[in-house]
N, C-alpha and C positions, 0 to 999 in steps of 0.2 A: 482434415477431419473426416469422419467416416457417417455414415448414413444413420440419425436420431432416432428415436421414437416421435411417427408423425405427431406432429399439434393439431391440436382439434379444430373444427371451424370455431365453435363458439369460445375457444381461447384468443383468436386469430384475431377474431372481430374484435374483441375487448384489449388487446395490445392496437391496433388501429384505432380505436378511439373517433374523434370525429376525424373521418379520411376524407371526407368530400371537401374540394377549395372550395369556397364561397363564390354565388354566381358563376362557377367553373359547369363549362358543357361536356369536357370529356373526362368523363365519369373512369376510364380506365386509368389515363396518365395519372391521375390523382392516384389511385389504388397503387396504382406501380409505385408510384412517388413513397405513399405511406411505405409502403413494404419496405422499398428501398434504405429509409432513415431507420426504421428496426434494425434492418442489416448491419448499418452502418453504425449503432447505438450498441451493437452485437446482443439487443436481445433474441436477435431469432440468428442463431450461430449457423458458419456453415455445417449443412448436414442432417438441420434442420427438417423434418419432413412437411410436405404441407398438405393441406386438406385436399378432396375432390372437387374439380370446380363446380361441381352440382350444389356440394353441401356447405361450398365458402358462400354461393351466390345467395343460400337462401338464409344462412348465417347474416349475412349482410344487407339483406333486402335488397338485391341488386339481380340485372338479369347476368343467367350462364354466359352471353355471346361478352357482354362486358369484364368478366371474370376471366376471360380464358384470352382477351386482349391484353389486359394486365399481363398477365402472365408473358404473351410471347414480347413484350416492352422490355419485361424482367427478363429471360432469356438470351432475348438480344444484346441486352448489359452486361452477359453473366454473369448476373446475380440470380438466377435459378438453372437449374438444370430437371431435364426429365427423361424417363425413358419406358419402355413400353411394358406394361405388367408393373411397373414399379414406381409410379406415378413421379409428382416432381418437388423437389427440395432445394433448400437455400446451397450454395455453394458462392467460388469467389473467382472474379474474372481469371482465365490462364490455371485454375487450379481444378486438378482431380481430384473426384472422391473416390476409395478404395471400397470395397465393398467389406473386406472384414478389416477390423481392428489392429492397430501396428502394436508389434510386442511392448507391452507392459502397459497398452490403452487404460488397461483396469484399476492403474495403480492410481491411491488417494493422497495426493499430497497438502499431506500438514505441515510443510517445513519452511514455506513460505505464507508470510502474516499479510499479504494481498488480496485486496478484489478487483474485483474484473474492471474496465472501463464505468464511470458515470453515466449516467442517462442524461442523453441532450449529447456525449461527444459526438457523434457522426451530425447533429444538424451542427453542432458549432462548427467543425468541417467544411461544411458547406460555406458557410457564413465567412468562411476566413480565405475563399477564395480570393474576394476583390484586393484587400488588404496586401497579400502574396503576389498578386499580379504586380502591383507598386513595387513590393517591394525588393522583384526578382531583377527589376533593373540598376540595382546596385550590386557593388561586390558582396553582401548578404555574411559577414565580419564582425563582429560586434560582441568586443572582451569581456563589458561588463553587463551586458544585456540590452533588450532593445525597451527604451525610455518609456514608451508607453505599458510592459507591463511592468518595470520596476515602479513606476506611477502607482498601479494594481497594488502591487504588494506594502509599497510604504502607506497608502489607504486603510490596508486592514491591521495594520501595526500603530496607526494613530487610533482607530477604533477602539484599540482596546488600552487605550493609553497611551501607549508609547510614541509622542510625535518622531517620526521618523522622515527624513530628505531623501526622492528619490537616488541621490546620490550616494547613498549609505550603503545601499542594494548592485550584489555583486548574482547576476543568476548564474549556476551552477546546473550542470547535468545530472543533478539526483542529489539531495542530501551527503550525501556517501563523498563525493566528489567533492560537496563542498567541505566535509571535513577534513580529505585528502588537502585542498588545497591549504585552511589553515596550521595544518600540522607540518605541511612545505614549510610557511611563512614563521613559526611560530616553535616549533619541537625539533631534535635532534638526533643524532646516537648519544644512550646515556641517559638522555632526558626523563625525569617519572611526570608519567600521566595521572592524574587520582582518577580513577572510575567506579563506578558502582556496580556491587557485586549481588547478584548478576547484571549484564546489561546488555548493550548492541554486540551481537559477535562481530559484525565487520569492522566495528568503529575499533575492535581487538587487533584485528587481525592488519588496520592499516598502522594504530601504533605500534606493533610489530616491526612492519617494514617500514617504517622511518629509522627503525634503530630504538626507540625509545622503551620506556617500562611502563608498562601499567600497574600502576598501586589500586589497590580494591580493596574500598571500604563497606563492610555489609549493610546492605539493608534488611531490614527487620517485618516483620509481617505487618506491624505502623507502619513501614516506608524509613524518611532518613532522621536518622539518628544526630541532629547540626552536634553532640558534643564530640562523637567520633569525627567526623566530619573536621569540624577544628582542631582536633588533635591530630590529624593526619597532615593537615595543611600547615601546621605549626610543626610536625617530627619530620616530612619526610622534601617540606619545602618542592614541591612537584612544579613544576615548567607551567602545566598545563592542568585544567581538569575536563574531563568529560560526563555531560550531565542530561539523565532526562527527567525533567519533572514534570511534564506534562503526558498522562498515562503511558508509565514508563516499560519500557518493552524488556522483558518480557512481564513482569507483574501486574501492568495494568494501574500500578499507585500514581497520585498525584499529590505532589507538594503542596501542603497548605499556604496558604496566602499570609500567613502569620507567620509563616518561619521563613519565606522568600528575602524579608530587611534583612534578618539576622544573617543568611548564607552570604547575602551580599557585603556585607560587614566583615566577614571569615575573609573573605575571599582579595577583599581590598586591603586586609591589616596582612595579609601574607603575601603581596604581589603578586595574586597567582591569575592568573586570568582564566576563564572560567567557557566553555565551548556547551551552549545551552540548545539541544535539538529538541524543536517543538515540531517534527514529523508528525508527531499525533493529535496534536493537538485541537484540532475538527473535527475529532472521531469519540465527541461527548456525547454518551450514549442516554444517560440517566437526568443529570441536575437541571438541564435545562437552564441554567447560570451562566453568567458572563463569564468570561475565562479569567482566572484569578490573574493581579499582575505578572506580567512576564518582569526575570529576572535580572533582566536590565534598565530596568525603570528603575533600582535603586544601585546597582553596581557598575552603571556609565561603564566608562569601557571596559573595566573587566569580564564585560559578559558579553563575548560573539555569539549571535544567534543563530541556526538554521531552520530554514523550513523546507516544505514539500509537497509536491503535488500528487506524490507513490501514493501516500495512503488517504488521501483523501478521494481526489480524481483518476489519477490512474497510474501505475507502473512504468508503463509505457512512454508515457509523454519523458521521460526521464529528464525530469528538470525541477531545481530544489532554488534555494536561494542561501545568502548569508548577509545579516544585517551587523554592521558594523561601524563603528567611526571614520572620519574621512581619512583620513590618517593612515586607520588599516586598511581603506580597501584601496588604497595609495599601494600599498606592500601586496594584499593577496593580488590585487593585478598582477603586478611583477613576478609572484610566483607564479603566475599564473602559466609567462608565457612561455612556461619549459614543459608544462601538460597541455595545453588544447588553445585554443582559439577563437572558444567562446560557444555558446551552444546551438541548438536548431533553430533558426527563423521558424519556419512552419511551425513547430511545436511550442513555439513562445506565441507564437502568433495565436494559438488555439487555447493555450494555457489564460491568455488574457481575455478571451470572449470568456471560457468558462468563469474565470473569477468573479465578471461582470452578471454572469446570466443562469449559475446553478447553485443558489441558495435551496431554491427548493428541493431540488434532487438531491443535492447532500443531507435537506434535514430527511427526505424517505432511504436515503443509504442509512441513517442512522436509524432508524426505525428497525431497516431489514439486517445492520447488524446486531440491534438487541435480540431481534428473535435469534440468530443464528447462536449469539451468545448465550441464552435460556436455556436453547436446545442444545448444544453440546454441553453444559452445564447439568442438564437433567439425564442426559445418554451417559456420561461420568457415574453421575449419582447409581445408577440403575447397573451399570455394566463393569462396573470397577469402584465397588462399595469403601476398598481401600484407601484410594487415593483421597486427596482435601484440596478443596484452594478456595482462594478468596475471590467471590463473585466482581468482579472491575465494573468501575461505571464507564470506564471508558477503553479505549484501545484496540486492541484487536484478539489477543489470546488470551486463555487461561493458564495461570501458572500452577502444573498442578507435584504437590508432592505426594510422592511412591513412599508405598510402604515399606520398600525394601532397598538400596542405594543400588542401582541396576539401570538405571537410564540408559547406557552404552547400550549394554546387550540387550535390551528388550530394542533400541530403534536399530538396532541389527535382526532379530527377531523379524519384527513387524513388515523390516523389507518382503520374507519369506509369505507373508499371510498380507499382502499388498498395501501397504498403507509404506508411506514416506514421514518420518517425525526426525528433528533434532535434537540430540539428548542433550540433558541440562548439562555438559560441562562446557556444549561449546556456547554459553551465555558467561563462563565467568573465567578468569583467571586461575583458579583452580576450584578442585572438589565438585559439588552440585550435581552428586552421581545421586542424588535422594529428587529430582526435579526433572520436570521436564516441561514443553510448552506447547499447548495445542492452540494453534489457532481457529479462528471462528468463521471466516470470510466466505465458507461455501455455501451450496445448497443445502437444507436441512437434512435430505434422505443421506447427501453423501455425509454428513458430520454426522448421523445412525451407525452408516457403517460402517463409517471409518472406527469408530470405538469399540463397536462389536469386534471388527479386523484386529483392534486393538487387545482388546480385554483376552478373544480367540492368545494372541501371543505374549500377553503377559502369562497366560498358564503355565507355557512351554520353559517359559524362564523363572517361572517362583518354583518350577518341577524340578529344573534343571537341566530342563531336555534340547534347551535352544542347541541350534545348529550355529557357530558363527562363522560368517561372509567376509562378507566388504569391510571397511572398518566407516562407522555412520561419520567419524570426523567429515568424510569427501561429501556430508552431503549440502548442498549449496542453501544457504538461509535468508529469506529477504524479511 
């Protein structure tokens, strides 16, 4: 990263919070300490700049000769760097900061539906030290996950009704991964998929490469239609379905709790088995409601489920799960062990502190995706009077439709006037050049102007003037 806009002292102080250990005498290592879990929580990114020790000391009520110890503690760690005329700023051990910006720094990317790490990952970090030490004395292997966070997960599945055995839980390195393996275990060449039109692009693009067909049935600006729905599963008799009912990417709908018996009823009169990713399902923004039943509470095994930790907690941790009968996770093992070997210690390890220990933090990520949600909602309104969509209580994007069927070329466009978007066709199996999908997960200023960036290139293309580039199919969508 490259060098911020410094933070002020009296921002500094208020992300420190109470920094002093209790009965602790050295007033620095604590300071350090606090700093350090920012770092490490990446609310103070490298690059960060940070205040003068004059005016953090008195931000803090603290003397300068203690502030400036802090400091060279941080230094030593490298987790700060300083230099003379240019005071000092967060950085990361072994790494440089450049002074100006690497080509294309500027660009806004809306193509991926992520936010950044949880608050609390870096102290859970810490915390998952002792655990790690244990557990580096083994071959560190483990196909279907390690027992105490599959414990975790089958907890939050009985919570919401579904008693589930840790043995049911197979973890997986990302959602994505876990549906690659059931479409291993499960789908063929030839095979049709039902999926919903629009839906996951990857979850496309992996029935692709099994061989298989995706059948696309539309949803409707209600959401799903169960009579199409049944008529697809009764005409076109599919292998497999793929399904998101819990604020479904990219529209943000959720399946009613009323029509959940009925799909499961569809689903078991057609032996179709049914692949139900609840990715999103922590990212309820509005009801404040328990989560309607999950879809296997009434279609037993025809309904393998997935979860995730991408969009709740973080990207990175890249670790999903799949809930399933003993049976199949008897078989997805087995396919297992032609792709991987089972996934991160460390990152399971960390996945399971946070499960235990960031209720809160999720409910304030929820909070700070409503607003972000409002606001690119209102920057729409204001900056592209054309476009429509329907406000989601939950999720993470707006799905929003173009007045004109142009989606391609305007996120071809938009590269030129900086902003990165996925145009609506790579959500469905064909057509959805009238759509497109913005996601919500940044800061407020950048989701301003990334729509201004926007609106600035929709001119060029309702004129006719766009220049066209790269083709946006390459551009990558989480």
């Amino acid at each position: 990263m490259w060098p911020r806009e410094r933070l002020s002292a009296r921002r500094l102080a208020t992300l420190l919070g109470d920094w002093r250990g209790p009965g602790a005498r050295s007033g620095a290592a604590d300071l350090a300490a606090g700093v350090r879990l920012l770092v490490l929580d990446g609310r103070l990114p490298a690059g960060t700049g940070l205040p003068a020790e004059r005016e953090l000391a008195e931000a803090l009520g603290a003397s300068r000769t203690m502030v400036g110890a802090a400091l060279r503690r941080l230094r030593a760690d490298g987790l700060v760097a300083s230099r003379q005329g240019s005071g000092s700023w967060i950085t990361i051990p072994g790494a440089a900061i450049p002074v100006d910006p690497p080509p294309g720094a500027d660009l806004i990317d809306l193509a991926r539906a992520a936010p950044g790490a949880i608050a609390g990952t870096g102290a859970a970090l810490e915390r998952v030290r002792a655990p790690m030490a244990d557990m580096i004395r083994g071959h560190g292997y483990s196909e279907q996950g390690l027992p105490v966070l599959r414990e975790q997960i089958a907890e939050r599945y009985a919570a919401r009704g579904l008693p589930t055995d840790p043995d049911q839980i197979v973890v997986t390195s990302g959602a994505h991964h876990a549906f690659v393996l059931v479409l291993r275990m499960l789908a063929g060449p030839g095979d049709r998929v039902l999926v919903e039109q629009p839906t996951y692009p990857n979850a496309l693009d992996a029935i692709r490469a099994t061989g298989a067909i995706p059948m696309p049935v539309p949803l409707t600006d209600e959401g799903w239609q169960l009579d199409d729905f049944e008529a697809a599963l009764r005409q076109t008799a599919p292998r497999l379905a793929y399904l998101i009912v819990d604020f479904h990417n990219p529209t943000g709908l959720r399946m009613p709790a009323e029509t959940r018996p009925r799909l499961a009823t569809a689903l078991r009169r057609s032996r179709t088995t049914a692949v139900i990713d609840e990715t999103l399902i922590e990212v309820d923004l509005d009801s404040g409601e328990p989560a309607p039943p999950s879809v296997a509470a009434f279609a037993g095994d025809r309904a393998i489920t997935l979860g995730s930790a991408s969009k709740s907690h973080w990207g990175g941790l890249r670790l999903g799960w799949i809930r399933a009968s003993h049976d199949q996770v008897h078989q997805l093992l087995a396919a297992r062990n032609g792709l991987d070997l089972g996934s991160s210690v460390l990152d399971q390890l960390l996945l399971t502190d946070l499960l235990r220990t960031s209720d809160a933090a999720l409910a304030a990520r929820r909070v700070e995706l409503a607003r972000g949600r409002d606001v690119l909602a209102a920057a729409v309104t204001e900056h592209l009077p054309g476009w429509t969509f329907r406000l989601p209580r939950g999720g993470l994007s707006l799905w929003c439709r173009l007045p004109a069927p142009a989606s391609t070329r305007l996120a071809v466009a938009a590269r030129n006037f900086g902003v990165r978007v996925a145009p609506g066709p790579r959500f469905g199996v064909h057509g959805l050049e009238r759509w497109m999908r913005l996601p919500y997960p940044l800061p407020p200023d950048d989701l301003r102007e990334a729509v201004r960036r926007l609106a600035a290139a929709a001119q060029t293309v309702w004129s006719g003037s766009a220049e066209v580039g790269e083709s946006a199919e390459t551009v990558p969508v989480a």
